[in-house]
C-alpha positions as CSV (number, residue, x, y, z in Angstrom):
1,X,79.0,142.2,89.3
2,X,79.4,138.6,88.0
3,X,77.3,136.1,87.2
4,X,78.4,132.7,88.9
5,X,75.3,130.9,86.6
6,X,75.7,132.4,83.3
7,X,78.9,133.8,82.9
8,X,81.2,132.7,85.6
9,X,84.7,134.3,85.6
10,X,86.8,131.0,85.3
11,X,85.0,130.5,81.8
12,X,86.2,133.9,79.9
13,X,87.2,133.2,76.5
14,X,86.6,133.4,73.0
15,X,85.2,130.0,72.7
16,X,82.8,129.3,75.6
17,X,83.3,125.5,76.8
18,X,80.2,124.2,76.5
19,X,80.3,124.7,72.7
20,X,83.6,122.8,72.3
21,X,82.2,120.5,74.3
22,X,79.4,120.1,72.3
23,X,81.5,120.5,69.5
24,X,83.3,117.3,70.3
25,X,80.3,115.1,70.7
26,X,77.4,113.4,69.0
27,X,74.0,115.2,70.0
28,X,73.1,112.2,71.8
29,X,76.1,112.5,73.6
30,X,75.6,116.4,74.3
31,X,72.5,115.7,75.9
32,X,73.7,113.0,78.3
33,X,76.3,115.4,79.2
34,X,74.3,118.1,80.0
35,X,71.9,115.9,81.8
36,X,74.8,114.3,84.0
37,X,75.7,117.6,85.0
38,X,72.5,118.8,85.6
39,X,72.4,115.5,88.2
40,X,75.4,116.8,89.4
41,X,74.3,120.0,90.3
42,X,71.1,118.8,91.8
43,X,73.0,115.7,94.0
44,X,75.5,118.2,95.7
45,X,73.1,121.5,96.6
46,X,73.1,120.7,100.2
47,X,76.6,120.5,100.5
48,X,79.0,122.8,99.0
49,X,77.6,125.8,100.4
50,X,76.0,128.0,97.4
51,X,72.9,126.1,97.4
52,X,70.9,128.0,95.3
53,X,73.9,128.7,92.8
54,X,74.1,125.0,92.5
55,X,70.2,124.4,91.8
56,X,70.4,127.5,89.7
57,X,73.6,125.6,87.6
58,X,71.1,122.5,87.3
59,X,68.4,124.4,86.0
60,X,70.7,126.2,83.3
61,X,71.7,122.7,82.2
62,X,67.5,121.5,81.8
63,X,67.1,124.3,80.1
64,X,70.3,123.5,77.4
65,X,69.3,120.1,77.4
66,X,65.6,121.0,76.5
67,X,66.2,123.5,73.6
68,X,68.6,120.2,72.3
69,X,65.5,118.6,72.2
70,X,63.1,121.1,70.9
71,X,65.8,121.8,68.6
72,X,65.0,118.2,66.9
């Protein structure tokens, strides 16, 4: 079974985006990234059918965003 949230199939690979993302940016920069997409998530729930994939998606990106800070 996949996991649409953690490990979704479009994102196999031996370097996981979201570290050449972060990669690629200034941690201040990494954290409004992952709060914009967290936004995202959270402003398109209702809409694109998989509500509760969606809000999970949001909270996976809190949770990234708050272990940037705690991180500090």
């Amino acid at each position: 079974m996949t996991d649409p949230v953690n490990s979704p199939l479009h994102y196999q690979g031996p370097i996981e985006a979201i570290e050449a993302i972060q990669a690629s940016m200034t941690p201040i920069e990494f954290q409004g990234y992952l709060k914009g997409n967290a936004l995202k998530y959270l402003w398109r729930y209702k809409y694109k059918g998989h509500p509760d994939q969606d809000l999970a998606k949001a909270q996976w990106y809190l949770a990234r965003l708050r272990r940037t800070l705690e991180a500090k």
